[in-house]
C-alpha positions in Angstrom: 180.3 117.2 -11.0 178.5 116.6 -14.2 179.9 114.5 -16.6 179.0 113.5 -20.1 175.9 114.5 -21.4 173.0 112.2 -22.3 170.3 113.0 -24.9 167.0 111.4 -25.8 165.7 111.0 -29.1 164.6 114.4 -29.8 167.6 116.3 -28.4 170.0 113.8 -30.1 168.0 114.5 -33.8 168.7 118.1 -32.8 172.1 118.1 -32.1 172.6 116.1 -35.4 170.9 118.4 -37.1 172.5 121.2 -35.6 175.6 119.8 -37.1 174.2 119.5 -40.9 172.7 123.3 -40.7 176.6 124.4 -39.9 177.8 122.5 -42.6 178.6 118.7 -41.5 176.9 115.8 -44.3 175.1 113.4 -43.0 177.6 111.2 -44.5 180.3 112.8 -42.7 178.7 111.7 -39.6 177.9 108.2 -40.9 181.9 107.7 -41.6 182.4 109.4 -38.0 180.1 106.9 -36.8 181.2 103.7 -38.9 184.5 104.2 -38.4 184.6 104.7 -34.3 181.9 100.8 -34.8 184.8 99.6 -36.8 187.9 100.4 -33.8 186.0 99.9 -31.2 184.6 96.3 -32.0 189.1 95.7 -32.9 190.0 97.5 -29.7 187.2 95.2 -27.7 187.8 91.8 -29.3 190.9 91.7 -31.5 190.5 90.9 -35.6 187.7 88.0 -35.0 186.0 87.5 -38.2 182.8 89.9 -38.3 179.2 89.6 -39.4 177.6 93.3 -39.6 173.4 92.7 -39.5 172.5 95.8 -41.2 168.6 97.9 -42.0 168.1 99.8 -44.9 168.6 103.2 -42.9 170.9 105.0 -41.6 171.9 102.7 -38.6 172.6 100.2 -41.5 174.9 102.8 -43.2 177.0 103.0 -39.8 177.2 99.1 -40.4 178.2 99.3 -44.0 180.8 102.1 -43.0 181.9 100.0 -40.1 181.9 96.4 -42.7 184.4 98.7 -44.6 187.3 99.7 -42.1 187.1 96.3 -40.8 187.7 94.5 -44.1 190.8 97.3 -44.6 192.4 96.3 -41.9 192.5 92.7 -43.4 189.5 91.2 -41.0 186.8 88.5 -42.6 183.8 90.5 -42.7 180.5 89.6 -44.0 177.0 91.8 -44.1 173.6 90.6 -44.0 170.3 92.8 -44.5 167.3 93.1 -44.1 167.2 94.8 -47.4 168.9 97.4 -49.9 169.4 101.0 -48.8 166.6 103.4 -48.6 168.3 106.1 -47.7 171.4 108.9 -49.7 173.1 108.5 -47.0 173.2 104.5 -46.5 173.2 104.3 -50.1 176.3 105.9 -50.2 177.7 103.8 -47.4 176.6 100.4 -49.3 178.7 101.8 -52.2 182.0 102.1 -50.3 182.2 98.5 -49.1 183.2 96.2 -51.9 182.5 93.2 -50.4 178.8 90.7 -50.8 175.6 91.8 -49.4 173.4 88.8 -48.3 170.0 88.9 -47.4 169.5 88.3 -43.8 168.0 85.3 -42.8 168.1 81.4 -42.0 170.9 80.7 -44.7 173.4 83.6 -42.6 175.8 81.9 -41.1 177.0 82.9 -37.8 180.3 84.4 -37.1 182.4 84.8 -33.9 182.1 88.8 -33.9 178.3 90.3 -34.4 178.0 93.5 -34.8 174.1 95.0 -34.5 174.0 97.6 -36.8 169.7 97.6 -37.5 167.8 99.8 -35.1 169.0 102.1 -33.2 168.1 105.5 -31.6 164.5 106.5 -31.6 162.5 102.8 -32.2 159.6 102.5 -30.4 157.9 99.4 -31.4 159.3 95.6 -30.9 161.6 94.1 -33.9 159.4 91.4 -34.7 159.7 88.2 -37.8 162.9 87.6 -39.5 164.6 90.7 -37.7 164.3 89.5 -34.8 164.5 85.5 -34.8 167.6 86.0 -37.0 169.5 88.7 -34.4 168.7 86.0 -31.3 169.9 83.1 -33.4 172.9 85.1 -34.5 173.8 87.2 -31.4 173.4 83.3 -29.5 176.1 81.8 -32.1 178.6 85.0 -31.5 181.4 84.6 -29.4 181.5 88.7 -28.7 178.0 90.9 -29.5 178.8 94.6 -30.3 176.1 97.0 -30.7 176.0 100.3 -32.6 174.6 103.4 -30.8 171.7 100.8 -28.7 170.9 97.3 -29.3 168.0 96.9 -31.4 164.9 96.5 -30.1 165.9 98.9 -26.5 164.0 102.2 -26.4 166.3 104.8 -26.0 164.7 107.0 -23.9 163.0 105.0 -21.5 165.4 101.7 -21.4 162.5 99.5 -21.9 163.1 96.3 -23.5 160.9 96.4 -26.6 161.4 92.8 -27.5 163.8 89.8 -26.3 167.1 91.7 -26.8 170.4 89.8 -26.1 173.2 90.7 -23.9 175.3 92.6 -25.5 179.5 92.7 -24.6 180.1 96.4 -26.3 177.8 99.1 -27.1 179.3 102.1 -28.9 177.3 105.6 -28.5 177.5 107.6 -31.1 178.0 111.6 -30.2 176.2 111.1 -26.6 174.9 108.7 -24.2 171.6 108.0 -24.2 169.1 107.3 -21.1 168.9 103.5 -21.8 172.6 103.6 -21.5 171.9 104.4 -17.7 168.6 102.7 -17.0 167.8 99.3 -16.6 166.6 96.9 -17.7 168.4 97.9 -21.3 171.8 99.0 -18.9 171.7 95.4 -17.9 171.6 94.3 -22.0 174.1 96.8 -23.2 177.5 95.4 -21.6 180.3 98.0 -21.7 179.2 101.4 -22.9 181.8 103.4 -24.6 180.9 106.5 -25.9 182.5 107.6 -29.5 182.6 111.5 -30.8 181.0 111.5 -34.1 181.2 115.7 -34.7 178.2 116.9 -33.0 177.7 119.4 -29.7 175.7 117.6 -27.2 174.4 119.5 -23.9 171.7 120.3 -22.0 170.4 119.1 -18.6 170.6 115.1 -18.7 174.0 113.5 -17.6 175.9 111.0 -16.2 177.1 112.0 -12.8 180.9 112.3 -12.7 183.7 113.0 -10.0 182.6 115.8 -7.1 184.4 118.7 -6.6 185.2 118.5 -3.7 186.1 121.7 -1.6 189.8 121.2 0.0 189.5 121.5 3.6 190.1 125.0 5.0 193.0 125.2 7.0 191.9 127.6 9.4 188.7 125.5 9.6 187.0 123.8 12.4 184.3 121.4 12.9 181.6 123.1 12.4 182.8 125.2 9.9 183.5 121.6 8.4 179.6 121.0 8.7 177.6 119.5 11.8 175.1 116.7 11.0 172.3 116.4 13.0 170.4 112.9 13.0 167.2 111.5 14.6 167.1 108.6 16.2 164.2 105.7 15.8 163.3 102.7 16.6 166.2 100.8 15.1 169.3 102.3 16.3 171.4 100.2 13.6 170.3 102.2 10.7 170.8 105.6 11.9 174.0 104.6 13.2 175.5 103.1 10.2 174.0 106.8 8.5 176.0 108.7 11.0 179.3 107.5 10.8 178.6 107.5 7.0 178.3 111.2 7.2 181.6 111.1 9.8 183.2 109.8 7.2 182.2 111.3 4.3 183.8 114.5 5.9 181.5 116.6 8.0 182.9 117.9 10.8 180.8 117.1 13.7 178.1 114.8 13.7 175.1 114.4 16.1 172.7 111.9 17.0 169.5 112.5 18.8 168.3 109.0 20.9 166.6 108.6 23.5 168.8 105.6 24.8 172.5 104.9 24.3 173.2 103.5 20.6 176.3 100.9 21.0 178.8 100.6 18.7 179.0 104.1 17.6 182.2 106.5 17.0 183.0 107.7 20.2 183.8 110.8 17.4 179.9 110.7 17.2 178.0 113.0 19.8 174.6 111.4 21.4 172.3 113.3 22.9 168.9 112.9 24.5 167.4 116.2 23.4 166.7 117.1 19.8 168.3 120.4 19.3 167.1 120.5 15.7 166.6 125.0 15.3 170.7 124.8 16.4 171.8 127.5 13.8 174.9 125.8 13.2 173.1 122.7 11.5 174.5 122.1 8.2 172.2 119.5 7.7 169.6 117.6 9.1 168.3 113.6 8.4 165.5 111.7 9.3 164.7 108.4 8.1 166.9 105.9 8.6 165.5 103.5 11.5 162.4 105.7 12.6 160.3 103.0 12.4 156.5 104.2 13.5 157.7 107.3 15.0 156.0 109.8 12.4 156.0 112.3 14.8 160.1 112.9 14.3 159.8 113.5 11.1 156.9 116.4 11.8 160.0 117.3 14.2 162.5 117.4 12.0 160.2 119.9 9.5 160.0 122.6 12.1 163.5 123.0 11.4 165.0 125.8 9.3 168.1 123.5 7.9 168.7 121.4 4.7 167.3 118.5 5.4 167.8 114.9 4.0 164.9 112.5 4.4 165.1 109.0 3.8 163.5 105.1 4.2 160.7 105.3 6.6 160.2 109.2 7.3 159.6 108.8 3.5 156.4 106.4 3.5 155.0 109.6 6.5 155.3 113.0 4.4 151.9 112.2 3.0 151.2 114.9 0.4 154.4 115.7 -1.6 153.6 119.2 -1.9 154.3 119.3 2.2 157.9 119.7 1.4 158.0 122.6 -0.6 160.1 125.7 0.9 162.5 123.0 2.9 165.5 123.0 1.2 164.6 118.9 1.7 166.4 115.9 -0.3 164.1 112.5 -0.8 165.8 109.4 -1.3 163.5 106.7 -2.4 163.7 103.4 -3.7 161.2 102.1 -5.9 158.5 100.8 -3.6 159.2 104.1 -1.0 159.0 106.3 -4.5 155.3 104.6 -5.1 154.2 105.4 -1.7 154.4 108.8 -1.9 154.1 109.4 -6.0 151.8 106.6 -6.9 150.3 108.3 -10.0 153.5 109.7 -11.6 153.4 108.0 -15.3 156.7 107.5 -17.5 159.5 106.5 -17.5 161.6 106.6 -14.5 163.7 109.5 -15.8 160.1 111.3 -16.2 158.6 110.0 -12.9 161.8 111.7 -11.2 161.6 115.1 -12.9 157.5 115.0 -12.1 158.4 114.2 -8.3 160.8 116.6 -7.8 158.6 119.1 -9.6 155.3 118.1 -7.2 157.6 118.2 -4.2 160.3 120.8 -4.5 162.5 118.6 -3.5 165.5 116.9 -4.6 165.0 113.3 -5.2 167.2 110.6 -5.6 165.5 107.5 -6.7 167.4 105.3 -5.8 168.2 101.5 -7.4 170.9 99.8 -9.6 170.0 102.9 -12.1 169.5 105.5 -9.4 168.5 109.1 -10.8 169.1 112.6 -9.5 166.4 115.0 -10.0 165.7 118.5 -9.7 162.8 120.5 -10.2 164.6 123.1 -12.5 164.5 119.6 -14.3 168.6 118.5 -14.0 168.4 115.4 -14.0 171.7 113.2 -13.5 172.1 109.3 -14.2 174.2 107.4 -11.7 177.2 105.4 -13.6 177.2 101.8 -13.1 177.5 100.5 -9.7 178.3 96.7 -8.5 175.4 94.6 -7.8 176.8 94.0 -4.4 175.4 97.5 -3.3 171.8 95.6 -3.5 172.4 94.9 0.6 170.9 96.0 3.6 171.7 99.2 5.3 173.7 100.5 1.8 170.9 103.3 1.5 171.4 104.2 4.9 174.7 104.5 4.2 174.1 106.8 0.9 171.5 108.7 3.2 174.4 109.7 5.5 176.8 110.8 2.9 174.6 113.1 1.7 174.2 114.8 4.8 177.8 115.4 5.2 178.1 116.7 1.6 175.2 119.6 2.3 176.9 120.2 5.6 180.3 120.3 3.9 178.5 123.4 1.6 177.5 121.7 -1.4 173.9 122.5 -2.8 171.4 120.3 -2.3 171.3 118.9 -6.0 175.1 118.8 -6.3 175.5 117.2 -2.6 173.4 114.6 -3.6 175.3 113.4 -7.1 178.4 114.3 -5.1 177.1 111.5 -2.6 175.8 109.2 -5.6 179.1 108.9 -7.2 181.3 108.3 -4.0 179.0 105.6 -2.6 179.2 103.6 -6.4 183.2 104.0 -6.2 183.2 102.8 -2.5 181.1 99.9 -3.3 183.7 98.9 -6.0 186.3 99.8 -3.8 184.5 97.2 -0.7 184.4 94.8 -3.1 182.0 91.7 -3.2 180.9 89.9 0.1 180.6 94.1 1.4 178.1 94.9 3.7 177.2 98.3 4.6 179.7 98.9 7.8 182.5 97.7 4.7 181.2 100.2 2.6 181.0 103.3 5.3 184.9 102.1 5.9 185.8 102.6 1.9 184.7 106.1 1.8 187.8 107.6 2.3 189.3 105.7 0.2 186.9 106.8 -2.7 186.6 110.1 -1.5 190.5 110.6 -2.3 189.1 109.2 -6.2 187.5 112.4 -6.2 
């Protein structure tokens, strides 16, 4: 379930230094790092003649480094920067590449490959003047834009855009991922993210959420040992249907819906009932939400109820005080304007704002969007890889709400259930493909489910 890790700032600096206190030079790392810039950017885009924009730092050294493989294996490189070394360690780098250094400005000519080797990890104030007019014109002229580690002017932790920062084709991490790797809008700048191992240990409780483990079904098993569902029923019938045979699909054994009238269109495999047996013992999982409409009074219903509970879209906007949920075993699933309803003064980031609402609430939250975050209030926090931007269509969260029903149902814990859920409804989007809508998407779980 969780994949690679992702560090901020501070726990990246750590790790690196962690590294040189058992023995590693920085310039070990710099070649680690150079070197992986250097194969990458030939793997990506071929032996294209290069221009490496370098700082005097360290980043700049992971550019000189990089300038120097590439010229080895016989590619036109250049380097422009924005001026000498200041640093051992880039020092050191600058040394090893034999070619010119220019000073980077409006005499640089452009070059098909650019490679961004000036700020990286840990800026937090805009590249402004030469820096930056130079890296748009530059990055504008490129045929292929490769970053090193972030592109410059993207705060790392938060994934703000600090300045105008062009779209990038490649960006290599070096030793971890980092947050703006996962959160937009810098995902949206970075291009393809590939992550090289530079010779440090990264952990801890940030990461990208990876394949589920999925239980194997038992076979001696039976439906409800397989999980029963139990949804409410709203005022919109579509909504919770499309949730329930989400959670059909996604493999709980039995699911229910409580209505009030007949919801067409439904499984026949899906059991409606006119009464709400929500204290049923054999509830794996309970969701509320989806298609309640003004109906607040089901979701007061459906926290009466001993079972794990998932609460979603407009049972959301009625919990009122966050701290309500505490002691329910309950799962949130906002989106950005349902996350303001009910946390409007959580400050930060969104990575932060998730930790502090699942700290307020007790509850798991996914907060949900084309970054969506996983958040526990032992303060795990997983990043959702990137999805297609055809999952930005009606009835999708419905859909995800479902899913993670069935995988709390199925046994999984709450946290676990939900990146479980988070992972398989990005692969069945990609597996839908474009022109989906959310009944195509509840009909590629399977298929992604078997990805698993």
């Amino acid at each position: 379930m969780r994949g690679r890790p992702i560090l901020t700032t501070q726990a990246m600096r750590a790790a690196e230094q962690s590294a040189i206190d058992a023995g590693t030079k920085v310039e070990t790392l710099m070649e680690s790092a150079g070197a992986a810039l250097a194969e990458a950017a030939v793997r990506y885009a071929g032996p294209l003649p290069a221009l490496v924009l370098c700082d005097p730092g360290n980043n700049g050294g992971d550019g000189y480094v990089a300038a120097r493989h590439l010229a080895e294996r016989g590619i036109k490189v250049r380097v422009a920067a924005l001026a000498g070394p200041a640093s051992d360690a880039c020092s050191w780098a600058r040394g090893g590449f034999d070619g010119e250094v220019e000073r980077l400005g409006e005499a640089t000519e452009p070059a098909p490959m650019l490679i961004d080797a000036l700020f990286g990890t840990g800026l937090k104030k805009p590249v402004e003047g030469i820096a930056l007019q130079q890296l748009l014109r530059l990055s504008e002229a490129a045929s292929v834009r490769v970053a090193g580690d972030v592109p410059s002017g993207v705060d790392s932790d938060s994934g703000d855009l600090l300045n105008p920062v062009p779209d990038f084709d490649l960006t290599l991490a070096f030793g971890a991922l980092k947050p703006a790797h996962r959160l937009m809008p810098a995902m949206n700048r970075c291009g393809r993210v590939v992550l090289a191992d530079i010779g440090i240990v990264a952990t801890g409780d940030w990461f990208e959420i990876g394949p589920p483990e999925l239980v194997p079904l038992d076979p001696g098993g039976h439906k409800y040992s397989r999980g029963l569902v139990h949804c409410l029923a709203g005022q919109m019938p579509g909504a919770i249907a499309l949730a329930a045979t989400a959670a059909a699909r996604a493999g709980a054994g039995y699911v229910r819906v409580s209505t009030s009238r007949a919801i067409d269109g439904l499984p026949l495999a899906i059991v409606q009932t006119d009464t709400a047996i929500i204290n049923d013992e054999r509830i794996g999982c309970l969701l509320v939400g989806p298609g309640m409409g003004d109906i607040p009074q089901l979701l007061t219903l459906a926290l009466t109820s001993h079972a794990p509970k998932v609460i979603d879209a407009d049972a959301i906007g009625q919990v009122g005080e966050p701290g309500r949920l505490r002691g329910q075993e309950a799962i949130l699933t906002p989106h950005e304007g349902e996350f303001r309803i009910l946390f409007d003064d959580v400050r930060g980031s969104k990575a932060e704002r998730a930790l502090e609402a699942s700290r307020q609430s007790g509850a798991i939250i996914v907060y949900k969007g084309p970054d969506t975050l996983v958040a526990a209030p032992d303060g795990r926090l997983g990043f959702a890889p990137p999805s297609p931007a055809w999952l930005a269509t009606a009835g999708t969260g419905d859909v995800l709400a479902g899913m993670i029903a069935a995988m709390v149902a199925r046994g999984l814990p709450t946290f676990d259930a939900a990146c479980a859920a988070v992972w398989l409804h990005g692969r069945a989007a990609e597996i839908a493909g474009p022109g989906m809508i959310a009944d195509d998407l509840v009909a590629a779980i399977p298929a992604a489910a078997a990805l698993a």
